[in-house]
C-alpha positions in Angstrom: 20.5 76.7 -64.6 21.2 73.5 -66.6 23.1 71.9 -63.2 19.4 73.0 -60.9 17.7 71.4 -63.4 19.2 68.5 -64.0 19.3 68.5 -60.0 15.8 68.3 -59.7 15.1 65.7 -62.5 16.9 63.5 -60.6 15.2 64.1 -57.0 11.9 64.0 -58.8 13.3 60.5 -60.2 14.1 59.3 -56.8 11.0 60.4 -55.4 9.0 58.8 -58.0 10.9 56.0 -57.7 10.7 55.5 -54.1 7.0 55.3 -54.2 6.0 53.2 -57.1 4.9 49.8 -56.6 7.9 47.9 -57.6 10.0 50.1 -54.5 7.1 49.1 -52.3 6.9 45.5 -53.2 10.5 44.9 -52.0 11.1 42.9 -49.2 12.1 44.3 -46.1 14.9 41.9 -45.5 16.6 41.3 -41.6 19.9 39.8 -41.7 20.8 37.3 -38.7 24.5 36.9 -37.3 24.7 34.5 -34.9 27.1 31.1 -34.7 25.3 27.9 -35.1 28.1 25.6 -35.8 31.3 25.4 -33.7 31.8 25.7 -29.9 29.3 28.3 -29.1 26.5 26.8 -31.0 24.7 25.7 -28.2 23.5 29.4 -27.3 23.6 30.7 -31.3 21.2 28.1 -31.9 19.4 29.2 -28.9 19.3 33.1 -30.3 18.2 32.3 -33.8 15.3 30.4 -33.1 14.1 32.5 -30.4 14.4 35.7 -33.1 12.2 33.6 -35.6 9.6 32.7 -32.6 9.7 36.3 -32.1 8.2 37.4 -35.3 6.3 34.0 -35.4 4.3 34.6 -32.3 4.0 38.3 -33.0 2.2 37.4 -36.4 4.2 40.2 -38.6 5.0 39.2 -41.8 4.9 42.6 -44.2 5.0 45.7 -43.2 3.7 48.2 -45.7 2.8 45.7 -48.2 6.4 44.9 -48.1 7.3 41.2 -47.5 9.8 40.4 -44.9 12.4 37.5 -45.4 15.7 36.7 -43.5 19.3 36.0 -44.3 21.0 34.2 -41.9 24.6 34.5 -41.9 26.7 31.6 -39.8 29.9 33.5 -37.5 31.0 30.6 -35.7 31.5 32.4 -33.0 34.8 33.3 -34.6 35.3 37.3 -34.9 36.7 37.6 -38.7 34.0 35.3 -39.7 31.9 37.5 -38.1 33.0 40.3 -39.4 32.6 38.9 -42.6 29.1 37.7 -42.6 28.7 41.5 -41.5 29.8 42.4 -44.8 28.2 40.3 -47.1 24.8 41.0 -45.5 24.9 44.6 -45.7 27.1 45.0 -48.8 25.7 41.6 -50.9 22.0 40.5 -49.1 20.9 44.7 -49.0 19.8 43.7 -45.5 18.1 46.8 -43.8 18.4 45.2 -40.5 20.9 43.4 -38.4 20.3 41.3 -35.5 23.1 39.6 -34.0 25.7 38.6 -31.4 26.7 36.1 -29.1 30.2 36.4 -27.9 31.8 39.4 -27.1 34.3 39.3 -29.3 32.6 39.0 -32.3 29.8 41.5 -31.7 32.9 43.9 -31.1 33.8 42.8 -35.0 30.4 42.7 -36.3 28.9 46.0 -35.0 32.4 48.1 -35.5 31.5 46.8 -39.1 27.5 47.9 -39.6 28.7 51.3 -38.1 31.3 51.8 -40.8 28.8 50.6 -43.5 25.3 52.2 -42.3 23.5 49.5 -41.5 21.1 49.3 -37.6 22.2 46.7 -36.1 20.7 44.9 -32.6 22.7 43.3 -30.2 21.8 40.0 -28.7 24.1 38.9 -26.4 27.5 40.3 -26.8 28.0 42.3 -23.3 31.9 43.4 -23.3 31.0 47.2 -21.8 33.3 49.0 -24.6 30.5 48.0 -27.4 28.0 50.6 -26.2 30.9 52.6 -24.7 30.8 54.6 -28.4 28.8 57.0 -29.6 27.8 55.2 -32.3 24.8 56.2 -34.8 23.8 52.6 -35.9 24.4 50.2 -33.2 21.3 49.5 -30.6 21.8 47.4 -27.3 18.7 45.7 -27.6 18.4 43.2 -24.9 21.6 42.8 -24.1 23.6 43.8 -20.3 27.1 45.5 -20.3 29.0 43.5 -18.5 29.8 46.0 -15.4 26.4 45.4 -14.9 26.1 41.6 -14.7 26.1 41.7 -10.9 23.6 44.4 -10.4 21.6 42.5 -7.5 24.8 40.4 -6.4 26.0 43.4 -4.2 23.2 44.2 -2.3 23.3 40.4 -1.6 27.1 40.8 -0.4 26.1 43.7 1.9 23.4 42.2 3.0 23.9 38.3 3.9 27.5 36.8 2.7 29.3 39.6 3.9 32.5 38.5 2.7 36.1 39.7 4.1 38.4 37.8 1.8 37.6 36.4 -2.4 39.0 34.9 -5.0 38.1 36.0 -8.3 39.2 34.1 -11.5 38.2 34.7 -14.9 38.7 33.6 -18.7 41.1 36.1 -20.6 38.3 37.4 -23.3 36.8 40.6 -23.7 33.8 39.4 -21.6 36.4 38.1 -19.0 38.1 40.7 -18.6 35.2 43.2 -18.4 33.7 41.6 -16.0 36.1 41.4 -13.8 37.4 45.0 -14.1 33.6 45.9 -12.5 34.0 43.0 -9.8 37.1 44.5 -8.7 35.8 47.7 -8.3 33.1 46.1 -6.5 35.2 44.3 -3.8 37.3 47.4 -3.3 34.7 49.9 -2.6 33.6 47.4 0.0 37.2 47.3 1.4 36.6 43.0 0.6 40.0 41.9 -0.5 40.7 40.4 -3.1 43.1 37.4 -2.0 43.4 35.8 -5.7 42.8 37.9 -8.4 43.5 35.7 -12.0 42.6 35.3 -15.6 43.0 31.9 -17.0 43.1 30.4 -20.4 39.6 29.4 -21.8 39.4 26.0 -22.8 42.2 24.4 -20.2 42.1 21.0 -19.7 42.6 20.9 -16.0 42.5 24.1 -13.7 43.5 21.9 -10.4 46.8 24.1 -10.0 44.7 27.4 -10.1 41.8 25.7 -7.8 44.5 24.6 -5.4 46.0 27.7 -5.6 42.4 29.4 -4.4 42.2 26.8 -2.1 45.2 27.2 0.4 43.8 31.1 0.1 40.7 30.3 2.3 38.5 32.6 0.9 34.9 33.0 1.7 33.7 33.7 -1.4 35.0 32.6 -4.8 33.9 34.7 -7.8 34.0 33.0 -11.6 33.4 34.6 -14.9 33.4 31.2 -17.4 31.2 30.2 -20.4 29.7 27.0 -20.7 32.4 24.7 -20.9 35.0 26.2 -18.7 31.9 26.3 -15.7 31.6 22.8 -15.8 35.0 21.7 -15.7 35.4 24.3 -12.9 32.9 22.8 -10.9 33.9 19.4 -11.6 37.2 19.4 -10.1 36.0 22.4 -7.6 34.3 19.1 -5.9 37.7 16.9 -6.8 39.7 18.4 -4.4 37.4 20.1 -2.1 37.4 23.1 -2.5 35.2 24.5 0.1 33.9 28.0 0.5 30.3 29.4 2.2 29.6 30.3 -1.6 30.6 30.1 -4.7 29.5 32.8 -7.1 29.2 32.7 -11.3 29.1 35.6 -13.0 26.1 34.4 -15.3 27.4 33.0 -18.9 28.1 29.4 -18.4 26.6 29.3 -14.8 22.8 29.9 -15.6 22.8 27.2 -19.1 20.6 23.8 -17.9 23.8 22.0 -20.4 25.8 23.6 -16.6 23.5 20.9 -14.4 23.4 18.1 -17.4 27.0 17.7 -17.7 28.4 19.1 -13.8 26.1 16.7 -12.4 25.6 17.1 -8.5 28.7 19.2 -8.5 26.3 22.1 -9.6 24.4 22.4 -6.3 24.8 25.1 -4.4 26.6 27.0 -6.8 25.2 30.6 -7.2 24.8 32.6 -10.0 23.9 36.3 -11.6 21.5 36.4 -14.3 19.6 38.7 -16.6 16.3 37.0 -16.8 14.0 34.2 -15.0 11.1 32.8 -16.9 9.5 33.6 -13.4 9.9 37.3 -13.5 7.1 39.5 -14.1 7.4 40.7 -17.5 4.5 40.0 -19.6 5.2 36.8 -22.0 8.2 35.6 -20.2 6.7 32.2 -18.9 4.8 32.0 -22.2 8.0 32.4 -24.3 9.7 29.6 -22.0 7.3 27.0 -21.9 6.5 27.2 -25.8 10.4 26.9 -26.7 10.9 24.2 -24.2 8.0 22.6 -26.0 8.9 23.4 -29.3 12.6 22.3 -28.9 12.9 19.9 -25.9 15.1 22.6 -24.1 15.0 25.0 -21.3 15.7 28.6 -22.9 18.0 31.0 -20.2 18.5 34.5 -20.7 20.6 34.3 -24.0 17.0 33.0 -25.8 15.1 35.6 -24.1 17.3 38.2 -25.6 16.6 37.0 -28.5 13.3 36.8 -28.3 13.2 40.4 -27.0 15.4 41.6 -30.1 13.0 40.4 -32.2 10.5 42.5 -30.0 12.2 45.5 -30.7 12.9 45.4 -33.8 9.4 44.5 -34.6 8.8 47.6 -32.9 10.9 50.3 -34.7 9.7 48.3 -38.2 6.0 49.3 -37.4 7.0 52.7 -36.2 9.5 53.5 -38.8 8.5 56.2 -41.2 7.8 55.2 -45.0 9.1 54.6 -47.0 11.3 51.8 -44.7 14.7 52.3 -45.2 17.9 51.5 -42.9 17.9 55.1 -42.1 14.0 55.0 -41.0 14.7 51.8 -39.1 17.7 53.9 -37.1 15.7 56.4 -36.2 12.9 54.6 -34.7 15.2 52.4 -33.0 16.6 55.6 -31.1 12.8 56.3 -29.7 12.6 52.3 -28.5 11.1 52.4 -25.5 9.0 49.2 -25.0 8.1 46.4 -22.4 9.8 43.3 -23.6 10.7 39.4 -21.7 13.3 41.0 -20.4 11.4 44.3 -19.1 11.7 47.1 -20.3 14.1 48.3 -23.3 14.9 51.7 -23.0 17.8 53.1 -26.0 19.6 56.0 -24.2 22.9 57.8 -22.9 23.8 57.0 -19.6 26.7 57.0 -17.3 27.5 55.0 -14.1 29.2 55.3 -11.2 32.7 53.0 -12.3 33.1 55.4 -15.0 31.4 54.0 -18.1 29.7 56.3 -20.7 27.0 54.4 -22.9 24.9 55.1 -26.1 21.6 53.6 -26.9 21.7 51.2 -23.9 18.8 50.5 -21.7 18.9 50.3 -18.0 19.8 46.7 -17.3 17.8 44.3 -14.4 19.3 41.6 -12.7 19.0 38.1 -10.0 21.3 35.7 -8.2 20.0 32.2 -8.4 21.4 29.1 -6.8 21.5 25.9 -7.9 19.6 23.6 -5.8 19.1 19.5 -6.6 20.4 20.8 -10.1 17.3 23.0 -10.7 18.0 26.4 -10.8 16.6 28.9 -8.2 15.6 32.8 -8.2 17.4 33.5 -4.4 17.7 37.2 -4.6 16.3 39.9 -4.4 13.8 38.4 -1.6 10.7 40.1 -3.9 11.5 37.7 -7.0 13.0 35.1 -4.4 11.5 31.0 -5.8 13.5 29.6 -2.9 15.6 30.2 0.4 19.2 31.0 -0.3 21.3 28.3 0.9 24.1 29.4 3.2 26.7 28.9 4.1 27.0 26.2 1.3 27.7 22.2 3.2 31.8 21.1 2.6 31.9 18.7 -0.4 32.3 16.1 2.3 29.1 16.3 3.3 27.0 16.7 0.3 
């Protein structure tokens, strides 16, 4: 009798607790893990403020007379660093809510950690399919695409205009790499396309002439590239050097859709195509708006990375005002597993799903995609013909000729 009793002091404690007004006055605090110093910066940077513009532009500063403050945490875009700043948010900062991820490879470190610790977590950008591949209870896709999926409208465009019979697909050895190009593969071979060069490389190279050469004496009609920023423009750089010429050549978004691509590549960007997640031009509701006040806010041209962040702070604005009070992580979780909500990026759907390559996912929406093309270094929506801001252009002139 003395063990019930003492039982139900202490829920009565908890309960009382819970609801007085110093509980209710504390702040509701959202922990962001993104890298905005080191060699990724460029798109970290990119994430963070488009979060904060998020829950600028949506006006919410409390929720239940609860305040809410942020604690930004700095990854680098290094995965132990990441990992780390995971810890020290949930376990030190008492965050109730992540949002977070750029690279792969350091989303793969930072949400294995907030499902060991209990702690909802977002994703941003991080798109290596094996993230979502887990039944996990804590981590939420958000905005973000599995990479299989990067190349959703690129293969109606293959069936339906290049119609390749021989590519070349190379790729940086990473976790986003090499799951893209697992789902390419598949891609080519269920079209019978074969694949005549078929290649990681090292991320960061100073010269990937040998490879290019390689590619070259291959003939293909189609090259296919998976590269972040830096790699894409040293790609297409010496691409042009030594003529390397194919009716099109085909990023796999990443590196290919960033306006530092066309700033640094120069000419050598035209007529390069690319897969992409989002175009301010697409018809979700606030996707212009968002562009055209953070290119007027920060003298830049947001891609898709800031428009998943933007939407992640959409969402989790959402599950905050639909979370049951008291909020707690566990009140944020389960609202986050009813998100179903129209965001920059469309709609955001958290659910279990399977596709045809063999992939199993939890609480990952249905992803939409475009090619675009660089043309005169602007970049253009080509494909699918509904969302189409230009004419594909192909074949694609020889270098000598440009």
């Amino acid at each position: 009798m003395a063990k019930v009793r003492i039982a139900w002091v202490i829920g009565f404690v908890l309960v009382v607790a819970l609801s007085s007004p110093a509980f209710s006055q504390e702040p509701i605090r959202i922990g962001i893990n993104l890298p905005v110093t080191g060699p990724v910066a460029k798109f970290g940077v990119m994430d963070y403020n488009s979060v904060i513009m998020g829950f600028e532009d949506l006006g919410l500063k409390k929720i239940d007379g609860r305040e809410i403050v942020f604690v930004s945490e700095d990854n680098r875009g290094d995965p132990p660093t990441a990992k780390s700043a995971e810890e020290k948010l949930i376990s030190k900062d008492k965050v109730d809510l992540i949002i977070g991820g750029y690279t792969s490879a350091e989303t793969v470190a930072m949400t294995g950690t907030a499902e060991d610790l209990g702690c909802p977590h977002i994703i941003v950008n991080g798109s290596a399919d094996k993230i979502t591949e887990k039944p996990n209870k804590w981590i939420f896709s958000g905005p973000r695409v599995p990479a299989a999926h990067y190349g959703g409208a690129l293969w109606s465009l293959v069936d339906e205009v290049i119609k390749p019979k021989k590519v070349a697909l190379y790729y940086e050895n990473t976790d986003f790499g090499t799951s893209s190009a697992k789902a390419l593969r598949e891609g080519f071979k269920e079209r019978g396309i074969k694949l005549v060069f078929d290649q990681p490389y090292e991320s960061g190279a100073v010269t990937f002439k040998p490879m290019l050469s390689q590619v070259k004496r291959e003939k293909p009609d189609m090259v296919m590239a998976v590269s972040y920023l830096t790699d894409a423009i040293l790609l297409a750089k010496q691409s042009a050097e030594i003529r390397l010429n194919v009716p099109i050549y085909m990023g796999y978004a990443a590196g290919y859709t960033m306006p530092e691509f066309a700033d640094n590549a120069g000419k050598d960007v035209n007529y390069i195509c690319t897969t992409t997640n989002w175009d301010p031009n697409a018809p979700w509701p606030g996707a212009k708006k968002y562009y055209e006040a953070y290119l007027k806010k920060y003298n830049v041209k947001a891609d898709y990375h800031g428009a998943q962040g933007y939407a992640a702070a959409q969402v989790a604005i959402d599950a905050l005002k639909r979370a049951k009070k008291p909020i707690t992580r566990d009140s944020i979780r389960e609202a986050l597993t009813k998100t179903n909500l129209m965001t920059v990026m469309g709609k955001i759907e958290h659910k279990e799903w399977k596709d045809k390559l063999g992939h199993h996912y939890y609480n990952q929406g249905l992803p939409l995609t475009y090619v675009m093309q660089w043309q005169n270094k602007e970049l253009k929506v080509v494909w699918p013909l509904d969302a189409k801001t230009a004419n594909l252009i192909f074949p694609a002139p020889p270098h000598e000729k440009r």
